[in-house]
C-alpha positions in Angstrom: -66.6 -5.7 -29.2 -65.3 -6.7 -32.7 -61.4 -6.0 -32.5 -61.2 -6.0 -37.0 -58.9 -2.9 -37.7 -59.8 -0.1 -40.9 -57.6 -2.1 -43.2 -59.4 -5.5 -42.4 -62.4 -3.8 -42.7 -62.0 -2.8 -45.7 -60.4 -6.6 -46.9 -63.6 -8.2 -45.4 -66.0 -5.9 -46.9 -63.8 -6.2 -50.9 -64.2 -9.8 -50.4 -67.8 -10.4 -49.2 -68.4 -8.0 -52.4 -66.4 -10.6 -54.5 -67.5 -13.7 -53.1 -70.6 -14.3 -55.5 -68.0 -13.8 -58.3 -65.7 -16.2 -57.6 -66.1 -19.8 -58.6 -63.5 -21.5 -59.0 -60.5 -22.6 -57.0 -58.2 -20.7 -59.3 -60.2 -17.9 -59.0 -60.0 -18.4 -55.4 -55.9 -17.7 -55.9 -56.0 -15.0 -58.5 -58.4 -13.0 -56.6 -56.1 -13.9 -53.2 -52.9 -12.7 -54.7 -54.7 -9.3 -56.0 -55.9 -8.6 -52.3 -52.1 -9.1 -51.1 -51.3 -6.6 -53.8 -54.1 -4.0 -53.7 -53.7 -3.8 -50.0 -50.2 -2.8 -50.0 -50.8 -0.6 -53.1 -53.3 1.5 -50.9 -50.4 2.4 -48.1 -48.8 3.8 -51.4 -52.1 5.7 -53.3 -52.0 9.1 -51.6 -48.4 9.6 -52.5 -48.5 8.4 -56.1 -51.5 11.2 -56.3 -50.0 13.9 -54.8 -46.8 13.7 -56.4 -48.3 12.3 -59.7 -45.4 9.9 -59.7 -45.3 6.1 -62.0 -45.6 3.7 -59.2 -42.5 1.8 -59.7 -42.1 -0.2 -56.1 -45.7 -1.5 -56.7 -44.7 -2.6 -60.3 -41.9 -4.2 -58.7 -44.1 -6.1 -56.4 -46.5 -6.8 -59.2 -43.0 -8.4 -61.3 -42.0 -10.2 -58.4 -45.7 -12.1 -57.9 -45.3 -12.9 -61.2 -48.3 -11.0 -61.6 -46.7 -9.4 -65.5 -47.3 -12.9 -67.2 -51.3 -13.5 -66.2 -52.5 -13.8 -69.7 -49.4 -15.0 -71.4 -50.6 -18.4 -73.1 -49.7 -21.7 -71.1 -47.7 -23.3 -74.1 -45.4 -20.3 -73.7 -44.7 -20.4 -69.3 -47.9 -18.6 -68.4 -50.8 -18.8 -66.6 -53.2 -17.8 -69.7 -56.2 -16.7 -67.4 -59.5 -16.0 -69.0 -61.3 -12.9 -69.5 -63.5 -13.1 -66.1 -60.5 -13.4 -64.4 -58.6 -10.6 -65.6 -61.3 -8.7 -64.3 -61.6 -9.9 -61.9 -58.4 -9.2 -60.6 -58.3 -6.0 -61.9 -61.2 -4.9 -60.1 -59.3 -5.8 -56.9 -56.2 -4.0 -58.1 -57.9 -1.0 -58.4 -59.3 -0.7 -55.0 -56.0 -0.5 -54.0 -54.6 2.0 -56.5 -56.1 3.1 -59.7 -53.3 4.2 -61.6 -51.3 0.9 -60.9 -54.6 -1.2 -62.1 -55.1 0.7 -64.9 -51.3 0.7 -66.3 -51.2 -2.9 -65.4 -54.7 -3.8 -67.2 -52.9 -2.2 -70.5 -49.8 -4.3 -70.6 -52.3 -7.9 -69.7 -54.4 -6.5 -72.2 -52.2 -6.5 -74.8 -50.8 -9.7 -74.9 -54.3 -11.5 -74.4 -55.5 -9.6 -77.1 -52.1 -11.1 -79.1 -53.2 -14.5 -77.7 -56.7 -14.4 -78.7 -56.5 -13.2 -82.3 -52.6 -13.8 -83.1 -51.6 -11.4 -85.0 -47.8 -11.7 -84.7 -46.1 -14.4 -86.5 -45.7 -17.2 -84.0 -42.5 -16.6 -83.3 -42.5 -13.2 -82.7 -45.1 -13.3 -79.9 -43.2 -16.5 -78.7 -40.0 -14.5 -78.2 -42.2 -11.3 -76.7 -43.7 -13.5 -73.7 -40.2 -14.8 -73.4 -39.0 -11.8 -72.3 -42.2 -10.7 -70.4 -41.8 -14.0 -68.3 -37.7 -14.1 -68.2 -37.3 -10.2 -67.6 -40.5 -9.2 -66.6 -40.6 -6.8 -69.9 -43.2 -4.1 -69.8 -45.6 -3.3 -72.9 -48.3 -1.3 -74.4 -50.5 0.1 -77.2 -49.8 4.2 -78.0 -51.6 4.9 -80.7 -53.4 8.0 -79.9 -52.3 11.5 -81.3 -53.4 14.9 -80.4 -54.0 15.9 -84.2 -56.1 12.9 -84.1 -57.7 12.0 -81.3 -58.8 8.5 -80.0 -57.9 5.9 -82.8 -61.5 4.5 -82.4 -62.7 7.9 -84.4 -60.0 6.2 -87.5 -58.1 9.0 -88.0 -54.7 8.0 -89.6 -51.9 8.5 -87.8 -49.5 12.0 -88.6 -46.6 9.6 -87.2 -44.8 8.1 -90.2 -42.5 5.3 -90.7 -40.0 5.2 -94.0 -38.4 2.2 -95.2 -34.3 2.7 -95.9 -32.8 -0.7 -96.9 -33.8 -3.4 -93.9 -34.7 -1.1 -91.6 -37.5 1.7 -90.6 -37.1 5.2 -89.3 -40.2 6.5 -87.5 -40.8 9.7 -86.7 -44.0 11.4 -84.6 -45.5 11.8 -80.9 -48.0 10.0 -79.3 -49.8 11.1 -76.2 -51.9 9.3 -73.4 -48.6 6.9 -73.4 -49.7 4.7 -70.1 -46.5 4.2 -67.7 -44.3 5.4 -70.1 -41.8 6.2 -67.4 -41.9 2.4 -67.1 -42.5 0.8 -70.2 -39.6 -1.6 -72.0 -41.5 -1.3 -75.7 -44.3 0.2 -76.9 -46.5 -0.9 -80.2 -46.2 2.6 -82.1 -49.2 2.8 -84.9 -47.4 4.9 -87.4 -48.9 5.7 -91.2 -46.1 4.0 -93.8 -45.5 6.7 -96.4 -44.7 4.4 -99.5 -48.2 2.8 -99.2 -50.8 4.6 -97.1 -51.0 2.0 -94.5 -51.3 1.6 -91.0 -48.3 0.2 -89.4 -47.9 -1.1 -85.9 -44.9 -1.3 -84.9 -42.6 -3.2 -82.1 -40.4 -0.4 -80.7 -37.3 -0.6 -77.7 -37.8 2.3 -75.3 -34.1 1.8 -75.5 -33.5 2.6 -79.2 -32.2 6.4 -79.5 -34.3 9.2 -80.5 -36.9 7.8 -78.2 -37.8 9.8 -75.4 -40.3 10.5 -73.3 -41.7 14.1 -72.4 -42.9 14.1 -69.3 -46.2 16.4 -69.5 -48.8 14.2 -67.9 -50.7 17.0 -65.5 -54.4 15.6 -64.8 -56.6 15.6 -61.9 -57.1 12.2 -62.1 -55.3 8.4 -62.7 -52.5 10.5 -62.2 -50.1 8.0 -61.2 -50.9 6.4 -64.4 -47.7 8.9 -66.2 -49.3 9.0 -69.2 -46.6 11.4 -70.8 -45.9 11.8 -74.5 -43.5 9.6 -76.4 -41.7 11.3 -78.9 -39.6 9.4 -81.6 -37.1 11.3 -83.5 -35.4 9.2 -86.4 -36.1 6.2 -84.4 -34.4 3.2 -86.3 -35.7 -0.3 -85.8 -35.6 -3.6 -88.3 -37.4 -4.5 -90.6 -39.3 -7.3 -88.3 -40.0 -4.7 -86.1 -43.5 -4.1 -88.6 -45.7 -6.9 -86.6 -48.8 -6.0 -87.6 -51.0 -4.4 -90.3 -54.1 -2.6 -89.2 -57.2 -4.2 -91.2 -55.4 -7.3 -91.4 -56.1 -10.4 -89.7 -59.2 -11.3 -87.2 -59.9 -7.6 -86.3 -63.6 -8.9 -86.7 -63.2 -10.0 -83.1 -64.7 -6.9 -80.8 -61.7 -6.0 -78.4 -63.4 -7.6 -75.4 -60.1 -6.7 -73.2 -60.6 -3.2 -73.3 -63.1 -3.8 -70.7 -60.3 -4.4 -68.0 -60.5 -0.2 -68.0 -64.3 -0.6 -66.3 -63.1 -3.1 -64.0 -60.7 -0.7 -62.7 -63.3 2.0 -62.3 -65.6 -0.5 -60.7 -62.9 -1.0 -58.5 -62.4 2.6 -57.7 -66.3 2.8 -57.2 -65.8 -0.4 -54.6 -63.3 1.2 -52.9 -65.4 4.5 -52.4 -68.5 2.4 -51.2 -66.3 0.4 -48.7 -65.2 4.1 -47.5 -68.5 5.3 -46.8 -70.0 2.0 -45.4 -67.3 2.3 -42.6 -67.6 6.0 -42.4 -71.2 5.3 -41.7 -71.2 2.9 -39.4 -68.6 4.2 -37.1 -69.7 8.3 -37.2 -72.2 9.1 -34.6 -73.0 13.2 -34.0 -74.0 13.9 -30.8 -77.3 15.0 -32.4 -78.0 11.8 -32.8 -78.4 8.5 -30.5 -76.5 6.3 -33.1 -74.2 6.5 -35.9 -75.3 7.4 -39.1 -76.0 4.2 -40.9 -79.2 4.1 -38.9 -80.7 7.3 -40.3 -83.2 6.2 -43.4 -81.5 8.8 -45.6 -78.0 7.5 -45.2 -79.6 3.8 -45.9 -81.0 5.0 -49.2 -77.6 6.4 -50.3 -76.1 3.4 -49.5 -79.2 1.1 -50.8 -78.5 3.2 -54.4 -74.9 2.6 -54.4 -75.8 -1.5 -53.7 -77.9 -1.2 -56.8 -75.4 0.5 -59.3 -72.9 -2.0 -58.2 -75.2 -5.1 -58.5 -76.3 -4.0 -62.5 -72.9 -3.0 -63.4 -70.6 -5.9 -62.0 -73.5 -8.3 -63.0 -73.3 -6.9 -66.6 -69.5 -6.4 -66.8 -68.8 -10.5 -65.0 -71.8 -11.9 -67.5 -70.5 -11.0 -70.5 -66.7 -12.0 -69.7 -68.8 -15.4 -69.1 -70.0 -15.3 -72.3 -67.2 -14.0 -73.4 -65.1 -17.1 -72.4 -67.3 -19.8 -72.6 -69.2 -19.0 -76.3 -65.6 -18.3 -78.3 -67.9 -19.0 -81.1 -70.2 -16.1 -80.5 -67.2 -13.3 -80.0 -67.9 -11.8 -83.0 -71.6 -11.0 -82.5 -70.8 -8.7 -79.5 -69.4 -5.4 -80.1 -72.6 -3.6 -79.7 -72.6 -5.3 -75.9 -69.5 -4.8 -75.0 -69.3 -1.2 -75.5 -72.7 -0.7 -73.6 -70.7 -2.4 -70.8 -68.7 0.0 -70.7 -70.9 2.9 -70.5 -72.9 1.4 -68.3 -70.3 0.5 -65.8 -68.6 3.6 -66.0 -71.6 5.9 -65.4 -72.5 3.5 -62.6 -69.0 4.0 -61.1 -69.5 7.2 -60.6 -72.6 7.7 -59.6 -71.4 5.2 -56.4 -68.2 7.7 -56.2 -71.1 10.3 -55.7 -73.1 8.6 -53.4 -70.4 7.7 -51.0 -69.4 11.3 -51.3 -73.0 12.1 -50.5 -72.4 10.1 -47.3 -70.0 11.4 -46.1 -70.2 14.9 -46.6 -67.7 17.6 -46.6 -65.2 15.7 -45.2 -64.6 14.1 -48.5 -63.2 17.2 -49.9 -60.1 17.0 -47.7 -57.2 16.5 -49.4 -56.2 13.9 -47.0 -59.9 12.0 -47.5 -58.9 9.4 -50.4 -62.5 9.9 -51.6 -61.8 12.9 -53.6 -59.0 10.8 -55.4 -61.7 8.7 -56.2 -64.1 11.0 -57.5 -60.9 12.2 -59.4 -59.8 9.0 -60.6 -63.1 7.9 -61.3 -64.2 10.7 -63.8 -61.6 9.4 -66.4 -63.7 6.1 -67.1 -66.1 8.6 -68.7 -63.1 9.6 -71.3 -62.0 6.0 -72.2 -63.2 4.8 -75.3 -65.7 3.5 -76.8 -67.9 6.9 -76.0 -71.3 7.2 -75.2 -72.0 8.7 -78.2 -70.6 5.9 -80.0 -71.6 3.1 -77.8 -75.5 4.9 -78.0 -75.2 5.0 -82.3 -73.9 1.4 -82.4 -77.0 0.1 -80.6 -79.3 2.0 -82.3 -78.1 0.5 -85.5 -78.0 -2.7 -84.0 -81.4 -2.4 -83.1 -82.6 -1.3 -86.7 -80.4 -3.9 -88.8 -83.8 -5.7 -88.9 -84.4 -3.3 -91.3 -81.9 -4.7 -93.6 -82.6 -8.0 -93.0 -86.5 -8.0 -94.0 -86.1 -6.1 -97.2 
C-alpha cells in the first residue's frame, strides 16, 4: 500500500504535469524553488481568502528566496529568466495560492517588461533593481481608473500631474491597485495638464498624501488587496517622470501580461489535482470501487486532460517563440492575446469539471475548490478581452485585404 500523504500527492501529481515543460537544468531549479514556495503558500490560502488579507509572511518567504529579483537583468545582480520560465514558475505559484502568484507575477512583470524594451534611462532602472535586489523593494503598474476603465480601452487618465518649479504634484485615484498594502512604489499613469500627455510616473508609497483606501471586497483573488491608491498633492521630483506613453518601443506586444494566465492555469491545475485525488480515493458503498472507475467520472477527467494539454501547449509555445525569435516579437500581438482567452476560458472550464467531479461537496466553504472556482472567474476580467482579442484576429485575418489592393 503506497504510504504518499495528500500534500505529496498533490506535489507528485504538479510535477508529473510539469515535467514535459521543463527542459533545462535551470528550469529544473526555478520550477524546484516554486514547489518549495507554493507548497507552503497552500497551508496559508484558506486564511488569506477568508479574511481577504495581503499575504505578507509568504511575500516574506518569496524576499527571502530571492524570488523578488527573477527577471532583473544579469548585468544588474539578477537572475534575468526568460519568458517560459516566468511562467513557468508562476504557474506553480499559483497552485499554491492565487492571490500571492498573481501580485507576484505584476511586480516580475514589470521589470522584465523595463528590461526588454528599456524605457527608463539606464540609470534609472539601474538604481530601481538596486533597490529591488538590496531591499527587496516591491513594484507595480496602477493605471486603471473607475471613470475610465481598463487602460487597454485608451481612455486618458482623470489623474493629473502639474509641474511647480523641479518638482510634480499629482493628484487622482487609481483602483485594482495589486498588493497595495504591500507595495514600496507604484508607476502612477497620470494625464500632464500643460501638455495633454500621458505621464508615468515613479512614486514612493512613502511620500505624503499617498494613501491607500482599503475597499478591495471581491469574491475572488481576494488576497490579491487590490484597494484604491489615492494621491492627494503628492509631491515627487522632477525625475520621477520615467516614461512617456507612446514613446519608445511600445511596438513590442506586452508578452508578460501573460504571467496572469499562467496563474489561472495554475489555479485550474490545482483544481484538477483536487478532483484526481478526490476520485481516486471516494468509494460509495453503492459502488464496488472508487469513483475514478466509473466511465462518467473518466470523461470529466479525460475533458479536463484536454483543456489543459491545448492551453499550456499554447501558453509554453509561444513564450518559446517568444524567447527564442526576439526578432519576430513584434508580429505577435494578435497571438498573444488569443492566449489569453484561450487559456482563461480553458481554466475554467477544468475549475468546472473538477467541480463536476466532485459534487456538492465542493460548495463547502472549507472545500478549497470553490476558492478556485472563485479565483478562477477573474482571468475572464483581465485584459486583453474577448471582445478585443476576437476583433484583433479578425482584422488580422482580413489585412490581406490591404495588402492585395
Amino acid at each position: 500500500m503506497s504510504t504518499i500523504t495528500a500534500s505529496s500527492k498533490e506535489a507528485y501529481l504538479a510535477e508529473q504535469l510539469a515535467r514535459p515543460f521543463i527542459k533545462t537544468a535551470q528550469q529544473e531549479e526555478l520550477f524546484h524553488k516554486a514547489t518549495i514556495l507554493a507548497e507552503g503558500f497552500s497551508k496559508r490560502a484558506q486564511k488569506i481568502d477568508e479574511n481577504a488579507e495581503f499575504p505578507f509572511e509568504n511575500f516574506e518567504e518569496l524576499k527571502q528566496s530571492n524570488y523578488l529579483s527573477l527577471t532583473i537583468p544579469k548585468e544588474y545582480g539578477g537572475k534575468e529568466i526568460s519568458l517560459y520560465e516566468y511562467f513557468l514558475i508562476q504557474e506553480r505559484i499559483a497552485q499554491g495560492d492565487a492571490s500571492t502568484a498573481l501580485c507576484i507575477g505584476w511586480h516580475l512583470g514589470v521589470i522584465y517588461d523595463l528590461r526588454v524594451k528599456r524605457k527608463w534611462k539606464e540609470e534609472q532602472f539601474a538604481k530601481l533593481c538596486e533597490m529591488v535586489i538590496k531591499d527587496n523593494k516591491l513594484i507595480n503598474r496602477c493605471a486603471t481608473e473607475v471613470a475610465t476603465g481598463s487602460p487597454t480601452r485608451g481612455g486618458l487618465p482623470a489623474t493629473t500631474a502639474v509641474k511647480k518649479g523641479t518638482q510634480w504634484i499629482l493628484n487622482g485615484r487609481k483602483s485594482f491597485a495589486s498588493m497595495a498594502p504591500g507595495l514600496d512604489f507604484s508607476l502612477i499613469t497620470a494625464t500632464i495638464e500643460a501638455s495633454g500627455e500621458i505621464g508615468i510616473f515613479l512614486v514612493p508609497h512613502e511620500n505624503p498624501g499617498l494613501k491607500v483606501e482599503s475597499n478591495w471586497n471581491m469574491l475572488g483573488m481576494r488576497g490579491t488587496r487590490s484597494d484604491d491608491l489615492v494621491l492627494e498633492n503628492v509631491i515627487v521630483e522632477e525625475t520621477a517622470l520615467v516614461e512617456l506613453e507612446g514613446v519608445h518601443f511600445y511596438a513590442i506586444p506586452n508578452a508578460w501580461l501573460l504571467h496572469s494566465a499562467a496563474c489561472f492555469i495554475g489555479v485550474a491545475i490545482a483544481a484538477r489535482n483536487y478532483a484526481i485525488i478526490f476520485a481516486s480515493e471516494y468509494q460509495p458503498n453503492s459502488l464496488p470501487g472508487p469513483i475514478s472507475e466509473v466511465p462518467e467520472v473518466q470523461r470529466k477527467i479525460g475533458e479536463m486532460e484536454l483543456e489543459l494539454l491545448k492551453a499550456r501547449t499554447a501558453l509554453y509555445s509561444i513564450a518559446d517563440r517568444w524567447d527564442n525569435e526576439p526578432n519576430k516579437r513584434g508580429e505577435l500581438g494578435a497571438e498573444l492575446g488569443a492566449i489569453k482567452h484561450l487559456v482563461s476560458n480553458s481554466a475554467n472550464k477544468v475549475v468546472d469539471w473538477a467541480m463536476r467531479i466532485v459534487g456538492a461537496q465542493s460548495l463547502q466553504q472549507r472545500n478549497p475548490l470553490q476558492r478556485y472556482y472563485r479565483d478562477v472567474r477573474a482571468a475572464l476580467h483581465n485584459p486583453p478581452m474577448d471582445d478585443v482579442v476576437i476583433t484583433n484576429l479578425a482584422k488580422k485575418a482580413l489585412s490581406f485585404q490591404n495588402n492585395n489592393d
